[in-house]
PDB file with SEQRES, HELIX, SHEET and CRYST1 records, atoms N, CA, C and O in Angstrom:
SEQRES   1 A   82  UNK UNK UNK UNK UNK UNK UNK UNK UNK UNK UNK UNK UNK          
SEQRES   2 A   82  UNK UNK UNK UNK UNK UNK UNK UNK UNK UNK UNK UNK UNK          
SEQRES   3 A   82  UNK UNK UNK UNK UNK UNK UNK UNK UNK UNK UNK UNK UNK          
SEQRES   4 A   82  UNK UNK UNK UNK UNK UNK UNK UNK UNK UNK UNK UNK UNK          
SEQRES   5 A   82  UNK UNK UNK UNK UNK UNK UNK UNK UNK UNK UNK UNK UNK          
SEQRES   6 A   82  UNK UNK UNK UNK UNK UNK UNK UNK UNK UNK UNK UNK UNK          
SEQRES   7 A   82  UNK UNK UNK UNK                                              
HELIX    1 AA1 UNK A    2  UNK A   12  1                                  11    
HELIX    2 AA2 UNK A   19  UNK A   25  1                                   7    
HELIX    3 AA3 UNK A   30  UNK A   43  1                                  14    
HELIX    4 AA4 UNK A   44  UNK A   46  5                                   3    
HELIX    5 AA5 UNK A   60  UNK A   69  1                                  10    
CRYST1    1.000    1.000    1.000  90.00  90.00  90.00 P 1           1          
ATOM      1  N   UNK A   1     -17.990   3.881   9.455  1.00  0.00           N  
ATOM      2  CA  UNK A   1     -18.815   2.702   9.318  1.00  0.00           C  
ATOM      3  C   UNK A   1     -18.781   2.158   7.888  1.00  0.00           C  
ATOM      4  O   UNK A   1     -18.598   0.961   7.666  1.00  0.00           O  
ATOM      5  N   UNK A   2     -18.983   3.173   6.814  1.00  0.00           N  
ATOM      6  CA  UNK A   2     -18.691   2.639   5.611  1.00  0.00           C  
ATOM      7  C   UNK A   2     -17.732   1.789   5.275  1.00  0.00           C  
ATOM      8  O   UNK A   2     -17.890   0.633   4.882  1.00  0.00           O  
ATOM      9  N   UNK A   3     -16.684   2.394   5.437  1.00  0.00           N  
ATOM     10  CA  UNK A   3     -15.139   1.546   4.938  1.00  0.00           C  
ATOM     11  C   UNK A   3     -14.948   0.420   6.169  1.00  0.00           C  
ATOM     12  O   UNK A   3     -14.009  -0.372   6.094  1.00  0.00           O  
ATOM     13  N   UNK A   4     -15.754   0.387   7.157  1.00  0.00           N  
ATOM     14  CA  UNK A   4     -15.613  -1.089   7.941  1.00  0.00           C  
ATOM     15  C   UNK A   4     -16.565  -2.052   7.309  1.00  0.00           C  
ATOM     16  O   UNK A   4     -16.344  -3.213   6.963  1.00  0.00           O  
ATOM     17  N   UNK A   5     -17.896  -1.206   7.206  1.00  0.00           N  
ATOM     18  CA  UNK A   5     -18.605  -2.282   6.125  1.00  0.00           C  
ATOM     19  C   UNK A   5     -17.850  -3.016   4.642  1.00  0.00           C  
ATOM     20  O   UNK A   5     -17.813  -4.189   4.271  1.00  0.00           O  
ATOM     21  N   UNK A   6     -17.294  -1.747   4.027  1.00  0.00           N  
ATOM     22  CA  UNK A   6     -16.984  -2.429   2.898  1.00  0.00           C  
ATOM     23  C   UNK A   6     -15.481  -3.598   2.928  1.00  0.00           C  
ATOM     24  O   UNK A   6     -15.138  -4.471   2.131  1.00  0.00           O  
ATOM     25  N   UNK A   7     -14.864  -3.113   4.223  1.00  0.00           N  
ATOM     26  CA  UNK A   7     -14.019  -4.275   4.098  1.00  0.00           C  
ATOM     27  C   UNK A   7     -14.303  -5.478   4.782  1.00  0.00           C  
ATOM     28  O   UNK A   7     -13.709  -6.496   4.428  1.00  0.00           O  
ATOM     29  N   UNK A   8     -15.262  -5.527   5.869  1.00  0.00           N  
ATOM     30  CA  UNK A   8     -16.365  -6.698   5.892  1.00  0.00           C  
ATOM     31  C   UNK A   8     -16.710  -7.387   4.714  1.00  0.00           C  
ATOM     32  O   UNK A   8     -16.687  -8.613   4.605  1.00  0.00           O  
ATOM     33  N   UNK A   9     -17.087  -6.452   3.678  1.00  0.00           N  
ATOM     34  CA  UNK A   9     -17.783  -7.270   2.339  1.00  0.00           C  
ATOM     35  C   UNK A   9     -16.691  -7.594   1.540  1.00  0.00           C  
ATOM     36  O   UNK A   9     -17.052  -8.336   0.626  1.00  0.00           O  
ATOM     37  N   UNK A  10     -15.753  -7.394   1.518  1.00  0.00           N  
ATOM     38  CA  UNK A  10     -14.709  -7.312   0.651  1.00  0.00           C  
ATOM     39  C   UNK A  10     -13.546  -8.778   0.765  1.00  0.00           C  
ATOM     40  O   UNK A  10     -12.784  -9.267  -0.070  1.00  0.00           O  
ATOM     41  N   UNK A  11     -13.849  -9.133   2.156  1.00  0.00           N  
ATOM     42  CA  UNK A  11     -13.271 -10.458   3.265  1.00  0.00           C  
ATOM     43  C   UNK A  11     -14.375 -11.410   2.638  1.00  0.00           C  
ATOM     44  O   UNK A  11     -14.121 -12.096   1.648  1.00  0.00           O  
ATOM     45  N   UNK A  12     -15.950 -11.418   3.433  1.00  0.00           N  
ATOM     46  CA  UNK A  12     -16.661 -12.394   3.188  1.00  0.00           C  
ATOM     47  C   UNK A  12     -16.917 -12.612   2.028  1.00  0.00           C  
ATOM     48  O   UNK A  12     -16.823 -13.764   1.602  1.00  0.00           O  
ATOM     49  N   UNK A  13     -17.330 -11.512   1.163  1.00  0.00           N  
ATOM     50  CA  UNK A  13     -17.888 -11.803  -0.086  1.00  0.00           C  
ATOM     51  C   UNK A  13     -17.087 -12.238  -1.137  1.00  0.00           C  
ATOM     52  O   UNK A  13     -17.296 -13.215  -1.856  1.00  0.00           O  
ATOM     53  N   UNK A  14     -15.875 -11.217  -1.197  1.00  0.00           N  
ATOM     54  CA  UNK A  14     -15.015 -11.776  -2.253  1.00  0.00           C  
ATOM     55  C   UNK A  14     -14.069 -12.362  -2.073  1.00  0.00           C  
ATOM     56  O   UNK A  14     -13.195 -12.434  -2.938  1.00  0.00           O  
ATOM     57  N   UNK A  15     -13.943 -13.121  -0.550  1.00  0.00           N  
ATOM     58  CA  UNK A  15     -12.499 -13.679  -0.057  1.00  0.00           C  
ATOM     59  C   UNK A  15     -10.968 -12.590  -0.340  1.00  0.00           C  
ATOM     60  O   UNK A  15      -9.801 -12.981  -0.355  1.00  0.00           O  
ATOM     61  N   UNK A  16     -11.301 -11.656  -0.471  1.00  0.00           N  
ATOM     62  CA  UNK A  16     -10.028 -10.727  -0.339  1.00  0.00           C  
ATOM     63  C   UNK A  16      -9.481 -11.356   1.336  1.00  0.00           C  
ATOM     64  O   UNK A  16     -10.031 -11.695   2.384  1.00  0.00           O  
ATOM     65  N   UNK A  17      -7.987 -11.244   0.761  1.00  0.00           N  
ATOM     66  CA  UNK A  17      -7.289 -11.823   2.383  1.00  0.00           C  
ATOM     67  C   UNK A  17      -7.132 -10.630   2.914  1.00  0.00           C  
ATOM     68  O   UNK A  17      -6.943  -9.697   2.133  1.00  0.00           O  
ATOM     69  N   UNK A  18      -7.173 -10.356   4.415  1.00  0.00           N  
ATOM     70  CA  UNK A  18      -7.036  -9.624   4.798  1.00  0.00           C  
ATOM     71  C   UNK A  18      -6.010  -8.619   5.042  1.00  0.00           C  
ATOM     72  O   UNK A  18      -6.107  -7.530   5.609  1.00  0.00           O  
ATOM     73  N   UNK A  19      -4.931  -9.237   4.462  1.00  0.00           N  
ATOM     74  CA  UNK A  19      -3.342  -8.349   4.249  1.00  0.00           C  
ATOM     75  C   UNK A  19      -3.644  -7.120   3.538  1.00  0.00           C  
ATOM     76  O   UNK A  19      -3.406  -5.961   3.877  1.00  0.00           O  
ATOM     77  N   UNK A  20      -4.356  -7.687   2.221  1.00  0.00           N  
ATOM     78  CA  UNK A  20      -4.475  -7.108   1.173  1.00  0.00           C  
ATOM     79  C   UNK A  20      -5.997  -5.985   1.354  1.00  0.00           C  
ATOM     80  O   UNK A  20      -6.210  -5.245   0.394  1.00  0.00           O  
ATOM     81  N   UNK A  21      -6.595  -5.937   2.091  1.00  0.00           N  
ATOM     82  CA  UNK A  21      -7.745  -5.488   2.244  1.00  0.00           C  
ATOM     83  C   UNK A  21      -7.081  -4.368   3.199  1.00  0.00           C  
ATOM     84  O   UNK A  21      -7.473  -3.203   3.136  1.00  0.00           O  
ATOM     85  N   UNK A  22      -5.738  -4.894   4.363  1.00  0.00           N  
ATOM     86  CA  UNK A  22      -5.302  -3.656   4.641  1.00  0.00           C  
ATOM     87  C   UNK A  22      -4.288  -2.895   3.803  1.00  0.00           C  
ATOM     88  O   UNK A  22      -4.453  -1.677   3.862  1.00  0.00           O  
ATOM     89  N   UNK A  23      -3.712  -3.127   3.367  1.00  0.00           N  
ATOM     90  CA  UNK A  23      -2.991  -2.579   2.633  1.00  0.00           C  
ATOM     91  C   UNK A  23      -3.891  -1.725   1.308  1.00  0.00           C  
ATOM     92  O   UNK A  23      -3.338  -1.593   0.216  1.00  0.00           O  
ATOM     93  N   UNK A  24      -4.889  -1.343   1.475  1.00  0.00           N  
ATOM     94  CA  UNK A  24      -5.915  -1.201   0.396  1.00  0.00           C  
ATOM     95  C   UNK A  24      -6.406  -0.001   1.668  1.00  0.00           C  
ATOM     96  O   UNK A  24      -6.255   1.156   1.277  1.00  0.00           O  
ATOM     97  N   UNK A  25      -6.784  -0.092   2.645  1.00  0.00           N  
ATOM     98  CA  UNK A  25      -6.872   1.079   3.787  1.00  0.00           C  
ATOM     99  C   UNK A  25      -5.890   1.719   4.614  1.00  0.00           C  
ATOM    100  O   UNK A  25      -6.203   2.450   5.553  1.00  0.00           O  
ATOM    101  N   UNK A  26      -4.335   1.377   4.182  1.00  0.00           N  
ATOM    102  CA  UNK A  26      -3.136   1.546   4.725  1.00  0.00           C  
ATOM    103  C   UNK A  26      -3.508   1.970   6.167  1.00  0.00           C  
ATOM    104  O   UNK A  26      -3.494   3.064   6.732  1.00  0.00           O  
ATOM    105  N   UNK A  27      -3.841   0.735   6.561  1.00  0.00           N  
ATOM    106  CA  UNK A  27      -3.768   0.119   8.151  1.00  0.00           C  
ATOM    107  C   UNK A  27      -3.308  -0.896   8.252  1.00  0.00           C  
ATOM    108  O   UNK A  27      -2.893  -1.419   7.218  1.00  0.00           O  
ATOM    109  N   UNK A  28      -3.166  -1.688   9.649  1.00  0.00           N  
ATOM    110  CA  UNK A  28      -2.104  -2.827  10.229  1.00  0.00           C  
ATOM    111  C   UNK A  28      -3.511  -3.575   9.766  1.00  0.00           C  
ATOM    112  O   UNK A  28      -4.648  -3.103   9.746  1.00  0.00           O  
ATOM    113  N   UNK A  29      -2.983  -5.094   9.347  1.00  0.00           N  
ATOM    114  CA  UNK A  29      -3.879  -6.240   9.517  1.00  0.00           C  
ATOM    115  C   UNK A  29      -4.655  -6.746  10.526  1.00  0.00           C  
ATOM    116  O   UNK A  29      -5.716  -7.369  10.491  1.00  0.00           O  
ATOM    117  N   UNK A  30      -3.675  -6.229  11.805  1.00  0.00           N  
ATOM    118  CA  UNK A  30      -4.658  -6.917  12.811  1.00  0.00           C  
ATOM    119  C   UNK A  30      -6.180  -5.380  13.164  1.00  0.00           C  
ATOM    120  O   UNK A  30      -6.961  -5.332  14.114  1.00  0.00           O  
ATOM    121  N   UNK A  31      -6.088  -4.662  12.301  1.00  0.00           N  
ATOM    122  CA  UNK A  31      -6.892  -3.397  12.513  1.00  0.00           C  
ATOM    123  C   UNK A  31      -7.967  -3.542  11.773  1.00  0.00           C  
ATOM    124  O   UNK A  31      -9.109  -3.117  11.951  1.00  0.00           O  
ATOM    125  N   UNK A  32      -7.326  -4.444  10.575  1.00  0.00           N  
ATOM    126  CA  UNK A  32      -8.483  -4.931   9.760  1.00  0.00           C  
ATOM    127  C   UNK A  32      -9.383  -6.018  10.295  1.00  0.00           C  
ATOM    128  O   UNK A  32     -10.606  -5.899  10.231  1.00  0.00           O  
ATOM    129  N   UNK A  33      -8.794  -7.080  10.825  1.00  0.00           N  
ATOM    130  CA  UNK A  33      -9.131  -8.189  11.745  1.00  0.00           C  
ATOM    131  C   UNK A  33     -10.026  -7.691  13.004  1.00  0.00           C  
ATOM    132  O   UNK A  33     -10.899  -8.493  13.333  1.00  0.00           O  
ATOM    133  N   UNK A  34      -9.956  -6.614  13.684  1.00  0.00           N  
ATOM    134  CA  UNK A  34     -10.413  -6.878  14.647  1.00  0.00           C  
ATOM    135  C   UNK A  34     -12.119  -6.175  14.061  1.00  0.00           C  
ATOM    136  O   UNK A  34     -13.231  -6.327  14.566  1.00  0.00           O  
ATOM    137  N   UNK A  35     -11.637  -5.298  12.667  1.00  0.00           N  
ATOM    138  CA  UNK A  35     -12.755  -4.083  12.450  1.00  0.00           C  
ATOM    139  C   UNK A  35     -14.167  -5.358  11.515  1.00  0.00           C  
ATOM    140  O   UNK A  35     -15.380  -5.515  11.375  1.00  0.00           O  
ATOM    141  N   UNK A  36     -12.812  -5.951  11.131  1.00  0.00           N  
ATOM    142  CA  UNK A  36     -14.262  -7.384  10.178  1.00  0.00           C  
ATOM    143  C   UNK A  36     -14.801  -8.207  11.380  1.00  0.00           C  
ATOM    144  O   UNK A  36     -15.975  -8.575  11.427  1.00  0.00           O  
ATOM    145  N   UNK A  37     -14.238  -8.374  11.981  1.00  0.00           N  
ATOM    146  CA  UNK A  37     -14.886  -9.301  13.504  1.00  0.00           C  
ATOM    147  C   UNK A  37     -16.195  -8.625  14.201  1.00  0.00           C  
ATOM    148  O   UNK A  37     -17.173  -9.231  14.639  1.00  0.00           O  
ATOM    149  N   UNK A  38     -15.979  -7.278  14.196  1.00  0.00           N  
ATOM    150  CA  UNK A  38     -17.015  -6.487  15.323  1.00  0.00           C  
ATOM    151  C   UNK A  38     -17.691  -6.435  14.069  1.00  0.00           C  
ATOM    152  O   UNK A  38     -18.692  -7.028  14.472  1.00  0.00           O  
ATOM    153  N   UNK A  39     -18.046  -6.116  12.430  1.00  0.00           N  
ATOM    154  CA  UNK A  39     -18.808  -5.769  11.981  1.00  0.00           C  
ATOM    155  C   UNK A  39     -19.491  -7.290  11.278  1.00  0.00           C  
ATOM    156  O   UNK A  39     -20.661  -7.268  10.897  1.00  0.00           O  
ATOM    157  N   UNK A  40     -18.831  -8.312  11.175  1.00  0.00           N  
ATOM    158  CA  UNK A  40     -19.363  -9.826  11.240  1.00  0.00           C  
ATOM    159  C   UNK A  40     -20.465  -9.435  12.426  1.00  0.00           C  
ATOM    160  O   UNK A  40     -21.617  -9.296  12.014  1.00  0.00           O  
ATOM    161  N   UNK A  41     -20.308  -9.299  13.435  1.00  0.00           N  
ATOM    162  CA  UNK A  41     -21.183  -9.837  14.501  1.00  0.00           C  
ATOM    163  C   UNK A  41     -22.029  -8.686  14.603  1.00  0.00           C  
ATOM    164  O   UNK A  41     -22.636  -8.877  15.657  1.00  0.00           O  
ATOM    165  N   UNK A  42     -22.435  -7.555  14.094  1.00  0.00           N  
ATOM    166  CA  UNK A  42     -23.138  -6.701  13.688  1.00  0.00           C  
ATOM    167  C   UNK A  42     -24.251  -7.539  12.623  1.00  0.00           C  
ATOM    168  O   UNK A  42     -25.398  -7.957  12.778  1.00  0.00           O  
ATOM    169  N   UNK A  43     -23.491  -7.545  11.724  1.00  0.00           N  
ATOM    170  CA  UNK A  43     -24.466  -7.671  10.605  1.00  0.00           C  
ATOM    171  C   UNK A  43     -25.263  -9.315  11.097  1.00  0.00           C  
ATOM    172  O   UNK A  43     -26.454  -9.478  10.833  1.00  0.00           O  
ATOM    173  N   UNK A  44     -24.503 -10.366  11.767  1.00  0.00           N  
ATOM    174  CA  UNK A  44     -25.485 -11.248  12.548  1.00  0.00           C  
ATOM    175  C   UNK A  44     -26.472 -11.002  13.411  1.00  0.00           C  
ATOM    176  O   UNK A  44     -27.509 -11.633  13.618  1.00  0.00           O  
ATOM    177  N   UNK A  45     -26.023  -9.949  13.931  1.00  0.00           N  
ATOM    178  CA  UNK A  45     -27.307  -8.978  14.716  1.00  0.00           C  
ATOM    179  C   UNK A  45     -28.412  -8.864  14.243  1.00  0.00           C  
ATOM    180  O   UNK A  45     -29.388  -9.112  14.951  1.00  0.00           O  
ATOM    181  N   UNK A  46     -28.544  -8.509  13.080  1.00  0.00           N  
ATOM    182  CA  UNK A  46     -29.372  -8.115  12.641  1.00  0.00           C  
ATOM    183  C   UNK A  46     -29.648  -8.905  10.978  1.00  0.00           C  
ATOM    184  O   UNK A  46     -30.055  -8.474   9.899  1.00  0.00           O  
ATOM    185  N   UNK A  47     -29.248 -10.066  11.405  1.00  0.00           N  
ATOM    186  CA  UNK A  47     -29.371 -11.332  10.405  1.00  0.00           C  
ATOM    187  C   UNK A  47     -29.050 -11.437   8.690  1.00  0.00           C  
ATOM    188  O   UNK A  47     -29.458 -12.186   7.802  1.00  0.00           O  
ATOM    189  N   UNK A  48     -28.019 -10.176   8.738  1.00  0.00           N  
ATOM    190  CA  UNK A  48     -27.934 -10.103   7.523  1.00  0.00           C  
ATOM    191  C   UNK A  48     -26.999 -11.528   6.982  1.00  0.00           C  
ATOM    192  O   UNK A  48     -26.342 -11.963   7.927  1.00  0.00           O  
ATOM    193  N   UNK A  49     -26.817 -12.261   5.808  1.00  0.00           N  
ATOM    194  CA  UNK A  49     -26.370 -13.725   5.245  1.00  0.00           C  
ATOM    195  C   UNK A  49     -25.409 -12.762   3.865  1.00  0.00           C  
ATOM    196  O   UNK A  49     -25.893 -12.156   2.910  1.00  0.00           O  
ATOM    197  N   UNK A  50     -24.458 -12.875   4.113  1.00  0.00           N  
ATOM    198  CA  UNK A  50     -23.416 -12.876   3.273  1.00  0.00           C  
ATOM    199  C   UNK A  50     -22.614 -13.770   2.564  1.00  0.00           C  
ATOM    200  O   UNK A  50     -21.524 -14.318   2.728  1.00  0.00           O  
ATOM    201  N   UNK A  51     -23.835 -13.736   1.399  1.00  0.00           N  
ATOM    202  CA  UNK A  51     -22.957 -15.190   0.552  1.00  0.00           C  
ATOM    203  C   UNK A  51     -22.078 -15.319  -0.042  1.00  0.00           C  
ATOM    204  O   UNK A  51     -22.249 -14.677  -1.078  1.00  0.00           O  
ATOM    205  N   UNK A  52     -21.218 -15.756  -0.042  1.00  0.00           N  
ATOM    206  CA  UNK A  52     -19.657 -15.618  -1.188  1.00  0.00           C  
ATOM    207  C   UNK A  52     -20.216 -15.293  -2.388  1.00  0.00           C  
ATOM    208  O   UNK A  52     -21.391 -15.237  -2.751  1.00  0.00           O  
ATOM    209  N   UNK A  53     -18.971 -15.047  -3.056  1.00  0.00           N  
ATOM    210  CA  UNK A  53     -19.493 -14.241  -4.372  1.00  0.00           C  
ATOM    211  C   UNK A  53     -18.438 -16.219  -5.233  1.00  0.00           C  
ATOM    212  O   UNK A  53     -17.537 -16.954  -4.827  1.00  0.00           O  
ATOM    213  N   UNK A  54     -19.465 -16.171  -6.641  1.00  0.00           N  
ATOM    214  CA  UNK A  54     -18.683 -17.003  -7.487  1.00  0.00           C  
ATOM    215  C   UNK A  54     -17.294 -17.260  -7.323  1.00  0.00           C  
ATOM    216  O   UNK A  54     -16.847 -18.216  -6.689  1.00  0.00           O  
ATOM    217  N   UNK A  55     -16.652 -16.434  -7.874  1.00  0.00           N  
ATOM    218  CA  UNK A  55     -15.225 -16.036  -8.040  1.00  0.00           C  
ATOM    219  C   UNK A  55     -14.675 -15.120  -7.043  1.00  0.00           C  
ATOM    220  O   UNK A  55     -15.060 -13.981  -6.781  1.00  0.00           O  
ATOM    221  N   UNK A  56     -13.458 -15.966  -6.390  1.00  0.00           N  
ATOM    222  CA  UNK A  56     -13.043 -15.338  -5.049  1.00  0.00           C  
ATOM    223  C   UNK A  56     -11.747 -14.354  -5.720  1.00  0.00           C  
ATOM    224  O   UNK A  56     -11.379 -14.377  -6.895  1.00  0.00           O  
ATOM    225  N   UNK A  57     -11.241 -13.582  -4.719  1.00  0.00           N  
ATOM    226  CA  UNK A  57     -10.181 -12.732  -5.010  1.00  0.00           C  
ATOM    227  C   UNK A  57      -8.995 -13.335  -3.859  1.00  0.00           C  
ATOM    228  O   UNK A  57      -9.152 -13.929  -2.792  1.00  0.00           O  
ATOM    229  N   UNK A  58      -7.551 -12.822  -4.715  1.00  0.00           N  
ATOM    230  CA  UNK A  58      -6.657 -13.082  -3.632  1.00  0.00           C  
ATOM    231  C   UNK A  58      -5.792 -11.944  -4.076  1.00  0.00           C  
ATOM    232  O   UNK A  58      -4.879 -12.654  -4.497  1.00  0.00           O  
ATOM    233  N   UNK A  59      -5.552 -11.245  -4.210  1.00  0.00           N  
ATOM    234  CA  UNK A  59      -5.025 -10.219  -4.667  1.00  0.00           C  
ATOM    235  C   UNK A  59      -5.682  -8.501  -5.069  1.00  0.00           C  
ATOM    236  O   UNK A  59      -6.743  -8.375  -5.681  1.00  0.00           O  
ATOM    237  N   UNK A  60      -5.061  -7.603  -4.725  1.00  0.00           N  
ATOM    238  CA  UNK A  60      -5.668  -6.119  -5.064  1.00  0.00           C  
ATOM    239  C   UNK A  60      -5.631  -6.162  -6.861  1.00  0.00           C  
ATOM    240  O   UNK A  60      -6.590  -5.728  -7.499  1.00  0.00           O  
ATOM    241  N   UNK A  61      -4.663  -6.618  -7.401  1.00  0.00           N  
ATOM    242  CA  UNK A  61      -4.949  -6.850  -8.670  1.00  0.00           C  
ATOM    243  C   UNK A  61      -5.915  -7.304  -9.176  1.00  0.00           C  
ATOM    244  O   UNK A  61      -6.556  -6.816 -10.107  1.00  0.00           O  
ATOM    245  N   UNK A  62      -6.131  -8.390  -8.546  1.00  0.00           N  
ATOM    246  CA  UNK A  62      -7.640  -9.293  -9.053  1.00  0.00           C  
ATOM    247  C   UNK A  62      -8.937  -8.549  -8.455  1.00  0.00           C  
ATOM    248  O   UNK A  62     -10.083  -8.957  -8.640  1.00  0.00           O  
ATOM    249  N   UNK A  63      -8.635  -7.527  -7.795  1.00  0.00           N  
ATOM    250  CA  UNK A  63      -9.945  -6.421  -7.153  1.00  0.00           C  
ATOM    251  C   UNK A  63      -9.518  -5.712  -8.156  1.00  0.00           C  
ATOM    252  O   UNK A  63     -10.364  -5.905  -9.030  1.00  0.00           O  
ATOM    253  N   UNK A  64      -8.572  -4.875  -8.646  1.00  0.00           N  
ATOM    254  CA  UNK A  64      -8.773  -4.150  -9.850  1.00  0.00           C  
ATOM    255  C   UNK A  64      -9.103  -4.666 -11.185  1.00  0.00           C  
ATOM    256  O   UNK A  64      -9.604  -3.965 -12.064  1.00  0.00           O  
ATOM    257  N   UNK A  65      -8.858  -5.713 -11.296  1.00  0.00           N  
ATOM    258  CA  UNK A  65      -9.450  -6.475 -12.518  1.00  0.00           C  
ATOM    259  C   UNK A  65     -10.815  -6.795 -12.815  1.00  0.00           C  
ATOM    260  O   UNK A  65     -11.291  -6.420 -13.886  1.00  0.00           O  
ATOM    261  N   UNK A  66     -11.300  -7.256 -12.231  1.00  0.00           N  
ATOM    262  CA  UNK A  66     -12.666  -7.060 -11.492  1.00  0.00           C  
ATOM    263  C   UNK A  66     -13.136  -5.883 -11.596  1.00  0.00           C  
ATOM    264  O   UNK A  66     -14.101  -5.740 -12.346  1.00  0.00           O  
ATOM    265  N   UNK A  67     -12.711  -4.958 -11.034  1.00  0.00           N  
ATOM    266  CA  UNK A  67     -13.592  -3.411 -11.104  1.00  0.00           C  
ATOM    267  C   UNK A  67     -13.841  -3.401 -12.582  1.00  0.00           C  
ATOM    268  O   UNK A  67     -14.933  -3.245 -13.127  1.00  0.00           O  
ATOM    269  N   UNK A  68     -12.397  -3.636 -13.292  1.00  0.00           N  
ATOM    270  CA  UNK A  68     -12.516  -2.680 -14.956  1.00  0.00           C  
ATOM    271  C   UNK A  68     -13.290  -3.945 -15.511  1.00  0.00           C  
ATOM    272  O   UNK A  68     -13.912  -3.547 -16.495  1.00  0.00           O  
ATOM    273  N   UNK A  69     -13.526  -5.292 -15.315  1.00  0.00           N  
ATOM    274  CA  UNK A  69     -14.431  -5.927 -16.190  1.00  0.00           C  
ATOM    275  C   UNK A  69     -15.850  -5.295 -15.707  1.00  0.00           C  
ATOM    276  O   UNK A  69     -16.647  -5.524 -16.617  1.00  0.00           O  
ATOM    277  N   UNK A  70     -16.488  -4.602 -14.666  1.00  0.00           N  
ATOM    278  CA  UNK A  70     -16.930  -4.418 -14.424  1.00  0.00           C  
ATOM    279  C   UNK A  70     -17.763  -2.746 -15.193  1.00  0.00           C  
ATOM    280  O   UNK A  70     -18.882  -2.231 -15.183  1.00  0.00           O  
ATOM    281  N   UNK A  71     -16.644  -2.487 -15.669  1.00  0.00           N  
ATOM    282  CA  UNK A  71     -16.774  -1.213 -16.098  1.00  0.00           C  
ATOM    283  C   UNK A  71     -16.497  -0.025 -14.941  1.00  0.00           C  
ATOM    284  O   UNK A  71     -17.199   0.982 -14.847  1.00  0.00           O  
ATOM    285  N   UNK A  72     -15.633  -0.251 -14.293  1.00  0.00           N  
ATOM    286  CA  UNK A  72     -15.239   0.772 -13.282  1.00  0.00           C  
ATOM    287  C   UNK A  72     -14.243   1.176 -13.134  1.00  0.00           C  
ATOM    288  O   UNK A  72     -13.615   0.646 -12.218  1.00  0.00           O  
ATOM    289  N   UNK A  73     -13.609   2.191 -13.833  1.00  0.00           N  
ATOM    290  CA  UNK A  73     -11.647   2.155 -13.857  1.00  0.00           C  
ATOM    291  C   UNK A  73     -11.779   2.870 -12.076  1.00  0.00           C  
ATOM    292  O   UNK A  73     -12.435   3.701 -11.448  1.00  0.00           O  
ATOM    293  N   UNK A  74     -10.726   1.930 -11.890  1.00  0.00           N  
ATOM    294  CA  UNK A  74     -10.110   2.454 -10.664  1.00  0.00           C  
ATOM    295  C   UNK A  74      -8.900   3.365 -10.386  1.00  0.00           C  
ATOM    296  O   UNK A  74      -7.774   2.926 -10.619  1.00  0.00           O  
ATOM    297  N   UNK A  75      -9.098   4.840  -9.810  1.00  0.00           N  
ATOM    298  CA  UNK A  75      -8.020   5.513 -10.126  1.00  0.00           C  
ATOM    299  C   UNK A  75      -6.628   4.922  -9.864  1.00  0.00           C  
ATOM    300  O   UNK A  75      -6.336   4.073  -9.022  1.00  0.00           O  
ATOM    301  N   UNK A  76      -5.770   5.579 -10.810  1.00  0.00           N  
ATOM    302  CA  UNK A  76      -4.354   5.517 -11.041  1.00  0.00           C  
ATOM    303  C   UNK A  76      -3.578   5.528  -9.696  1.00  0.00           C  
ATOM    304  O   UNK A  76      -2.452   5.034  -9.648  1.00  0.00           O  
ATOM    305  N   UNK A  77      -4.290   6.209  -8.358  1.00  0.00           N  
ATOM    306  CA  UNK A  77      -2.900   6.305  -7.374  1.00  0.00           C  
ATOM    307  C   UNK A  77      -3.990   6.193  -6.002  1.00  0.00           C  
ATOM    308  O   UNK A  77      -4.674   7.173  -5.707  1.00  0.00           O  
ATOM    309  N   UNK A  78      -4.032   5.562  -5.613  1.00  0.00           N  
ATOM    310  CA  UNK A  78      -4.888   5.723  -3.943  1.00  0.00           C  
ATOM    311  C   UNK A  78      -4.528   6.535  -2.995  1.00  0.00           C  
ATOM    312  O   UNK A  78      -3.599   6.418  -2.196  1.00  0.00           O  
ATOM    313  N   UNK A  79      -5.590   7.680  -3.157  1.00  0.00           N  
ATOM    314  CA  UNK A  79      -5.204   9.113  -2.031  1.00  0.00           C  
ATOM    315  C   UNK A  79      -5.304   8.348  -0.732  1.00  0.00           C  
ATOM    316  O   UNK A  79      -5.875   7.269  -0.576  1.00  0.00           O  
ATOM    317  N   UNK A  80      -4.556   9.184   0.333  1.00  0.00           N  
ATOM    318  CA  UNK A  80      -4.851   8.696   1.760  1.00  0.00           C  
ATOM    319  C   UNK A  80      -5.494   9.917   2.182  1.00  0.00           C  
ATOM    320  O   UNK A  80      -5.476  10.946   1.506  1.00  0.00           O  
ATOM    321  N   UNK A  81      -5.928   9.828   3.041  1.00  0.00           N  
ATOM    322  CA  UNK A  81      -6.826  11.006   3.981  1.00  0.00           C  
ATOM    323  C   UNK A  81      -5.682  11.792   4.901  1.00  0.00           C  
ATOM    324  O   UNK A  81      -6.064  12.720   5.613  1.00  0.00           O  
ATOM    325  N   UNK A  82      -4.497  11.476   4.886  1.00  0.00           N  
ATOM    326  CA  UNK A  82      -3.755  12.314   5.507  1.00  0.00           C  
ATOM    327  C   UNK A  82      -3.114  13.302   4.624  1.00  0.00           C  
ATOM    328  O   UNK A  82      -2.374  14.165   5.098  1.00  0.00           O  
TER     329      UNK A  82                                                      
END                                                                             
């Protein structure tokens, strides 16, 4: 549920495209697509309003750039769970 939430937030909020949001969970796009769709209509469920953020993202770069202005280094290599 977490990592469907956060790539829910990661689509609406920061306009991350969804290529890149899978390739960031090394899953197929349409896996990402179908997982932001069911959790969109979740969080309408229960009326949550997800407002864009200022500054949109289009790139994992511009999500790592972002993190470190943020003060968050993002590790060097993305483990997979396998």
């Amino acid at each position: 549920l977490v990592d469907r939430l956060l790539a829910t937030l990661l689509y609406e909020r920061l306009g991350l495209p969804q290529v890149a949001i899978a390739r960031l969970f090394a899953v197929a796009p349409q896996t990402i697509n179908r997982r932001i769709r069911k959790t969109h209509q979740l969080l309408d469920e229960i009326g949550h309003i997800n407002a864009p953020a200022e500054h949109r993202l289009a790139t994992l770069d511009d999500l790592a750039d972002l993190a470190t202005q943020l003060g968050i280094t993002p590790p060097p290599e993305i483990k997979t769970a396998s």
